[in-house]
N, C-alpha and C positions, 0 to 999 in steps of 0.2 A: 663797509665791506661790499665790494660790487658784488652783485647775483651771479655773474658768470663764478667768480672765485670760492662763493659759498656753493657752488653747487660742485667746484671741483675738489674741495675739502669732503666733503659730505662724501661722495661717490668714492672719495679713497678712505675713509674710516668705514663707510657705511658696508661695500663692499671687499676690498683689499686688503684691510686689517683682518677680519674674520675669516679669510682665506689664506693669509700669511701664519695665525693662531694655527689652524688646522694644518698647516704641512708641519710646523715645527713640532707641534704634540707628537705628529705620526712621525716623524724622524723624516721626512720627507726632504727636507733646506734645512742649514743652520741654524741656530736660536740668533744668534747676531743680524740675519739678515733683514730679519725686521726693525732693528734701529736704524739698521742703514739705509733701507727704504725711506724710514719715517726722516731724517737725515737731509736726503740727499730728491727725495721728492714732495714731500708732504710741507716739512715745516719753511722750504722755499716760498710756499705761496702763499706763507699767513701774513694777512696784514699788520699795518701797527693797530694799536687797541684803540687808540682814538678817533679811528675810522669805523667804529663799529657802534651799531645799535645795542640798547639792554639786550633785547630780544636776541638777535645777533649772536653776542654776547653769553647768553643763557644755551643758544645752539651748541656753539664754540667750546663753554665749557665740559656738554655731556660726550659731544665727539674726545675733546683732548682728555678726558676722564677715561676715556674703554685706551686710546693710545698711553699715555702714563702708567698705567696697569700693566698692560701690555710687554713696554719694556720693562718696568719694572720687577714682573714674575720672572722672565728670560734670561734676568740678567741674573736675579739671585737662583737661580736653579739649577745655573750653569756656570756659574763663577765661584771657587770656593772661598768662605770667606762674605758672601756678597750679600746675603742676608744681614751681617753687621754692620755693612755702609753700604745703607741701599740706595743713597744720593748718586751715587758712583756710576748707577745705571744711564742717567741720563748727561754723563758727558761725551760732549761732544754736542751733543743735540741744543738748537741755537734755533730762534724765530727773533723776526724783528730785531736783529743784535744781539736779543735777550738771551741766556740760558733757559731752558726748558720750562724751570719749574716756578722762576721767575715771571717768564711770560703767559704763565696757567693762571699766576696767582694774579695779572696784570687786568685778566680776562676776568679772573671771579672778581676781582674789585669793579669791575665796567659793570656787569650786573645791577650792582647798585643794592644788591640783597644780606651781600654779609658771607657768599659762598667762602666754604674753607679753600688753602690752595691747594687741592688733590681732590680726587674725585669723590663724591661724598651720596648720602643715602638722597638728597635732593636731587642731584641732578642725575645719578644711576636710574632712579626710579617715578621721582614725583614728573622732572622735566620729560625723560626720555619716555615716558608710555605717553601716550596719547589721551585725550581729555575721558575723564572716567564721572556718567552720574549714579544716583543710586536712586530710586523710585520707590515709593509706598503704594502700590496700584497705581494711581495716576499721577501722584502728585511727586516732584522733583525736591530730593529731602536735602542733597548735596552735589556741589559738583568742583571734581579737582581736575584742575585741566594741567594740559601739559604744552611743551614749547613748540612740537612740531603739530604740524598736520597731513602726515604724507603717510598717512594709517599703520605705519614701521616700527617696531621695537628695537634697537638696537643693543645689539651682545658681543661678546668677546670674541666666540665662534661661529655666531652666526646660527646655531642650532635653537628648530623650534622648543625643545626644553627648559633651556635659557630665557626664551622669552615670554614662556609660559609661567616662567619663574617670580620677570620681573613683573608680569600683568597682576599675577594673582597679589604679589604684597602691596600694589597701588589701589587696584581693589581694595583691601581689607583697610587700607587706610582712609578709600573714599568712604568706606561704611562709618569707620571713626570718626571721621569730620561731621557725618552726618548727627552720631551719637551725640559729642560734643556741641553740634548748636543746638539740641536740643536741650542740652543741660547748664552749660554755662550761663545762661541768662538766671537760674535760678540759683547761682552761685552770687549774684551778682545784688541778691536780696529785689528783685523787679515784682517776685510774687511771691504768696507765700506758698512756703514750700509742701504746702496738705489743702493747697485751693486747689477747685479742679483742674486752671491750666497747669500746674504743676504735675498733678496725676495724669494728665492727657499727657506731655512732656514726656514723664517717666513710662508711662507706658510702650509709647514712639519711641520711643531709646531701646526698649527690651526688646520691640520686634526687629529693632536694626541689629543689638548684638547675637542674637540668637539667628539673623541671617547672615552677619559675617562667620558664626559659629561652623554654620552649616558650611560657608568656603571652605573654611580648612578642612571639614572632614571629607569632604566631597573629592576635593583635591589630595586629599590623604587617601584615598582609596580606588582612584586610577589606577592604572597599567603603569608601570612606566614608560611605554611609550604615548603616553597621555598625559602626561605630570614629566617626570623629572627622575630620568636611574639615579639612583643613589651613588653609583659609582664616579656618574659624571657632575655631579654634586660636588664631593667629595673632593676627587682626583684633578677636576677641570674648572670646574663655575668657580668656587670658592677659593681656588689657590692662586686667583688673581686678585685678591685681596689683600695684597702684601701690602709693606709701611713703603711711602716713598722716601719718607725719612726717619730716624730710629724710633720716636716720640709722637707720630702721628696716629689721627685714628681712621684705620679702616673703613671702607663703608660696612652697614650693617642692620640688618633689621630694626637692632634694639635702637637707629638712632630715628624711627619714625616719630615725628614730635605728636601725633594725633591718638598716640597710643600711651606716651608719657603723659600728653596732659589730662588725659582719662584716670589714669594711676592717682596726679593729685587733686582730679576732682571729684574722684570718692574714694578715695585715701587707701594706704596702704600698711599695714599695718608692719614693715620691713626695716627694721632698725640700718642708719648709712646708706636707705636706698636714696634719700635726696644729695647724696655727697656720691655715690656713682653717677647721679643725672648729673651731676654739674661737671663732672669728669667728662661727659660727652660734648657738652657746651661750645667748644671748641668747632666741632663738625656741625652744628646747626647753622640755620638763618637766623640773622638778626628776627627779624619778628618771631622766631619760635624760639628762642633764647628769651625774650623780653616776655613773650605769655604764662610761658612755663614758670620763668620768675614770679610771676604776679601768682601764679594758683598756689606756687610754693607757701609763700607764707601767709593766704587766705585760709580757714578754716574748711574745712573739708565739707560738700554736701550732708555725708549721716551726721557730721558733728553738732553742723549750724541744725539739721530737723530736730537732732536730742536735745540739745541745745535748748531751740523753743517749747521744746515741750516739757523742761526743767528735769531730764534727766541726763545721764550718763551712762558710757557701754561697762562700766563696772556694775550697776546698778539692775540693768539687763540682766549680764551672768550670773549674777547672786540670784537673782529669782527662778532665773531658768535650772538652777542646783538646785532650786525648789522645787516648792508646786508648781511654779509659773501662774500665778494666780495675778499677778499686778502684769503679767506682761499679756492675760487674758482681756483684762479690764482694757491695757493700752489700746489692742486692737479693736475693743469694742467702742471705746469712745474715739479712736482716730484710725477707721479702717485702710485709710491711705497709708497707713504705714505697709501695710500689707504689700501694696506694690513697689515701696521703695525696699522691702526685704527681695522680691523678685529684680529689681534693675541689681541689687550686688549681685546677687546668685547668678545673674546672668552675665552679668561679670567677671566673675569666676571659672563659670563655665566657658566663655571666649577664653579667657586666659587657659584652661586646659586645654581646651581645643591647638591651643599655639604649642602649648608644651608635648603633646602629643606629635605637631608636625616634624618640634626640634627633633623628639625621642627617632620619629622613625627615617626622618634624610640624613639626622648627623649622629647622634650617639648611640642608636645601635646599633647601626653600621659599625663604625670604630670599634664598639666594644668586639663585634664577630672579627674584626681585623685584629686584632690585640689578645684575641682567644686563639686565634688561630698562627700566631707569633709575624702577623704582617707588619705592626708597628703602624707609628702615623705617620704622616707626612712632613716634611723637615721645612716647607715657608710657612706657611698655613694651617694651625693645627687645627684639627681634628675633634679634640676632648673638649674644647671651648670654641664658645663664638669669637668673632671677632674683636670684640667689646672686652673677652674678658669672660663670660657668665657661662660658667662650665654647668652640669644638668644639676647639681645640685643648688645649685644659687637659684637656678630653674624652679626647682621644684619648691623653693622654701617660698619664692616670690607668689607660687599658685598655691599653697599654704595659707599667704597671708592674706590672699583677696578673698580667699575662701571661709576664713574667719574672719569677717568683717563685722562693726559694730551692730549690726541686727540678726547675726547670727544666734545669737541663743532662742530668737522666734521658731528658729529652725522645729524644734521638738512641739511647740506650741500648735502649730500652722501641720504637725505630721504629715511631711511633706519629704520628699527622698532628693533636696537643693542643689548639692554641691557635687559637681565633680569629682572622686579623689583621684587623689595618684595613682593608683590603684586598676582603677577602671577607666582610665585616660583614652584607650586607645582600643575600648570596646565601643561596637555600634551605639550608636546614641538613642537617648528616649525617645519619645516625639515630642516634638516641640511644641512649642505654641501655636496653635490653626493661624494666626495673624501675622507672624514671619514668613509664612508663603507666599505671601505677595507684598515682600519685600523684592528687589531686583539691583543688581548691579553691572552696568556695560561699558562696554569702550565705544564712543560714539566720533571720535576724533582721532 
């Protein structure tokens, strides 16, 4: 793909789509007028696929991802019927010979990565933000980069909420990658799991998730005009999420893979949760399909430490119904356990933190709309994520991380651990002095 051509693709997604989005929300031009642009000026100038770079390629896909959205919400919003055959949206629409959705998927195979063909949580979020590190005071703990380098977030409307949207969950997944290298090598049996580089490990893991914690509540406690209205959440961001075809999946938070692979490496105690992750499988990268298989049917971190130490989380809660007199002893003859009771807890508590964000941009909203006889929205519901996981699958998932197998230290350790459901969405304790100078930026 010549540079003059990428630059003139870019300049009409980057620009023109999000001004095209905005007159048609506001009744401003027809909802059709934007296929016909995309039509009749845009998809003239794509090249053939074999002309393109991975990189290229990986551009190509996060621009044609906000345009496929695009018509695709217009078309079922405004056509009755059209949410049932949402394929329908994109005829007429031709690059390189191809049909639309053919030539999307021509581009995600040029990648070389495994992209799905429709626009996915990769390239909405990982590609399209800009390189993200995460710093422990000085030292550089992770860094997820992204495709462009032109300091730009790109969104559907254009509007800074949108992109404050898509920053913050790249963020919290740079935090997670960070989490995860600290922890997967000792999944991996490299050391043991109660030597001190394990406890240093798990300690650097707590101060990361207790400063991804701190993102969301931070971010949960803006203005909306510093975050994100909930109306435009609801009514705008999210309703461009529609299927391009009946059986597709959505992008979505829940398909961040640096979040799943946390879930199977310290386990979740969610009966059919590893038969929803495979349901998502489809929408990942090849390499994050291939890891997440491997943590699947590896032993879990608490399993493999109880494990060595020839106990069991049943063996736990019996005592802790007790006296808790052998789970005293544990601690005193292996007070590293002690810190891998604080990496679940804090684990837990990230995951409330997240449940708290769902509670207040998507399902209390809804619910005051559904109190108030507004009903939900007819592409894009409302009462569930995209994925599927309405607040109570929500809740039961921050449940089960919250009763994790060293949970019965809980009463032992008299210590106030877990988040509940409850107090989700109360100011938080103080944290740990050592998560403050944790950090995460966009540096690219």
């Amino acid at each position: 793909m010549t540079p003059l051509v990428l630059r003139q693709v870019g300049d009409w997604v980057d620009e023109e789509l999000p001004r095209l989005n905005r007159a048609i929300l506001s009744g401003e031009i027809p909802p059709g007028m934007l296929a016909d642009q995309a039509r009749d000026v845009l998809l003239p100038q794509l090249p053939a696929v074999d002309r393109m770079s991975a990189e290229q390629a990986q551009r190509l896909v996060v621009r044609l991802g906000f345009v496929g959205a695009s018509v695709a919400r217009h078309y079922q919003e405004w056509h009755q019927g059209g949410k049932a055959t949402p394929e329908r949206a994109f005829d007429g629409l031709v690059a390189d010979d191809r049909p639309f959705r053919d030539y999307f998927a021509a581009v995600a195979g040029r990648t070389g990565l495994g992209h799905y063909g429709r626009d996915s949580y990769a390239s909405l979020v990982r590609w399209n933000v800009g390189t993200v590190e995460v710093r422990r005071g000085p030292e550089l703990m992770a860094v997820l980069p992204g495709v462009f380098d032109d300091g730009r977030i790109r969104s559907y409307t254009g509007t800074p909420g949108e992109e404050r949207f898509f920053l913050l969950i790249k963020q919290s997944e740079a935090f997670e990658l960070a989490v995860n290298d600290m922890l997967e090598p000792l999944g991996r049996g490299e050391v043991g799991l109660l030597s001190g580089e394990a406890i240093e490990r798990v300690r650097v893991a707590v101060d990361l998730l207790y400063a991804m914690r701190r993102l969301f509540v931070t971010f949960a406690s803006l203005p909306p005009d510093q975050s994100m209205p909930a109306d435009h959440f609801l009514d705008v961001f999210r309703q461009f999420a529609v299927h391009w075809t009946r059986d597709d999946i959505p992008p979505s938070g829940a398909l961040d893979p640096e979040a799943l692979k946390r879930d199977f490496l310290l386990g979740i105690g969610q009966t059919g949760y590893d038969q929803h992750v495979r349901r998502l499988f489809p929408a990942l990268l090849d390499a994050e399909r291939d890891a997440i298989e491997k943590l699947m049917i590896q032993p879990t971190l608490p399993e493999q430490l109880l494990s060595g130490l020839g106990l069991d989380a049943a063996e736990l809660r019996a005592d802790a119904a007790g006296a808790g007199g052998e789970l005293r002893r544990l601690i005193g003859r292996h007070p590293g356990v002690v810190e891998w009771y604080r990496l679940l807890t804090a684990h837990a508590r990230a995951s409330g933190a997240h449940l708290m964000l769902s509670k207040r941009f998507l399902f209390k909203p809804q619910q005051r709309r559904d109190l108030a006889g507004q009903g939900d929205k007819p592409l894009v519901s409302n009462r569930a994520g995209t994925t599927g996981m309405n607040e109570l699958f929500l809740e039961r998932l921050t449940r089960a991380r919250q009763e994790h197998p060293l949970a019965p230290l809980r009463g032992v350790l008299a210590v106030e651990s877990t988040e509940t459901l409850e107090t989700a969405e109360k100011p938080p304790v103080p944290e740990v002095p050592s998560a403050a100078s944790v950090s995460v930026a966009l540096v690219g």
